[in-house]
C-alpha angles and dihedrals in degrees: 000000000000118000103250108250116236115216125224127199123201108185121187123058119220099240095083127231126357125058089067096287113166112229104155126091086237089048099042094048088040089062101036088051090054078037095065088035091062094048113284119141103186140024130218107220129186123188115252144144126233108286093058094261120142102252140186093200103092103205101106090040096056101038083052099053088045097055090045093049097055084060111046143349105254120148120259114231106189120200115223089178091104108164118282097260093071118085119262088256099041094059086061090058095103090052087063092069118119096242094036105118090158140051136179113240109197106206110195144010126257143181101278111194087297101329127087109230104222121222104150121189093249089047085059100048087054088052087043086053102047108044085056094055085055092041105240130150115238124224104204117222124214123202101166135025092248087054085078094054085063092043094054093042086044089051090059102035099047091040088239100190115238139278101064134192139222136183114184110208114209139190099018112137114287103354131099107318113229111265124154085227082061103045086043080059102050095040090056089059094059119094132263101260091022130109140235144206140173124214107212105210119199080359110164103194132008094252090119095040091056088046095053087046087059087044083059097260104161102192127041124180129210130162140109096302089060097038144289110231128093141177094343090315135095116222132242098203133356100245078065078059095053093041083060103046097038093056097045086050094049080049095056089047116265139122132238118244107222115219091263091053096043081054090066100043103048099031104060 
């Protein structure tokens, strides 16, 4: 039987407002709630405010997740990516929100365009640290190869408890490119029990998330951060991006992991 693929949802794109692009608490719930009802399981949150910006003031966010969560029961995935300027604990501020289960570990730092996008090993034992002490999940995100080497040496130094997971981000500029040799890689590296996902980033089809499925990848993100085009289309909304994955995936043959379900794959 195939693993039931969990669906993740990341809404809002980083250029700010235009495209479409929802930016208000009442947009962006509105799409993440048709979101859930098309299929997704989870949803990827940042905090900003309403003009798009990367934010530590927390308004916006949590006005956002509450309004979700009266509609429907989607996890809530919080970034603590945050930009490099913040301080390593303000960037953990989303995951302090009362429905947040899940949130996003970055473990390790990249070239990122002509930045470099900072995530120092003492940065990630504080995230490591407090997420613990408010009892969320991380999802650790790899953006190199070598990135996996830190998270597998972190997991035993700092006692993370298992089940881990690990989402491996491609084809951002100028991090890993997306290869199934390297996803193989990557995969390989993952402990036995643990999960894995990929984040598909200007992706114009879902060719590479229905290969990494097949290569036993268990979560797969789309949405308007990632991209919003799709099989020679752009798309209106994202729950118009989780319709079309979610059908290509049923017709290769898996099955769609509710949010319950998600729950007790990813929480454990």
């Amino acid at each position: 039987m195939q693993k039931k693929i969990i669906i993740s949802v990341a809404p809002v794109g980083p250029w700010g407002a235009g495209e479409g692009n929802p930016l208000s608490p009442e947009a962006v719930a509105e799409q993440v709630i048709q979101s859930a009802k098309a299929g997704a399981a989870m949803v990827h949150m940042h905090c900003r405010d309403e003009s798009g910006a990367l934010t530590t003031d927390l308004s916006t966010f949590n006005k956002t997740a509450d309004l979700i969560k009266a509609s429907c029961d989607i996890i809530l995935e919080a970034s603590t990516g945050g930009i490099s300027s913040m301080s390593a604990l303000e960037r953990t501020l989303p995951a302090t929100n009362r429905h947040a289960q899940l949130a996003s570990l970055n473990v390790g730092s990249f070239n990122f365009g002509d930045k470099v996008y900072q995530n120092s090993v003492p940065d990630i034992r504080l995230w490591i640290k407090r997420l613990a002490e408010l009892g969320i999940k991380p999802a650790m995100e790899v953006f190199e190869a070598g990135n996996m080497h830190c998270a597998l040496n972190l997991i035993k130094e700092q006692g993370m408890k298992a089940p881990y997971n690990f989402i491996f981000v491609c084809n951002l500029n100028w991090g890993m490119p997306y290869h199934p040799t390297l996803i193989s890689y990557l995969r390989d590296q993952v402990p036995q029990g643990s999960n894995f996902g990929v984040n598909m980033i200007g992706s114009s089809d879902f060719k590479q998330h229905l290969e990494v499925a097949r290569l036993g990848a268990v979560i797969l993100r789309v949405g308007f951060e990632d991209s919003r085009r799709y099989n020679g289309k752009i798309a209106a909304t994202n729950q118009e991006l989780v319709s079309a994955l979610r059908s290509e995936l049923e017709a290769d043959g898996f099955s769609i992991a509710t949010a319950d379900e998600a729950r007790a794959i990813l929480l454990k």
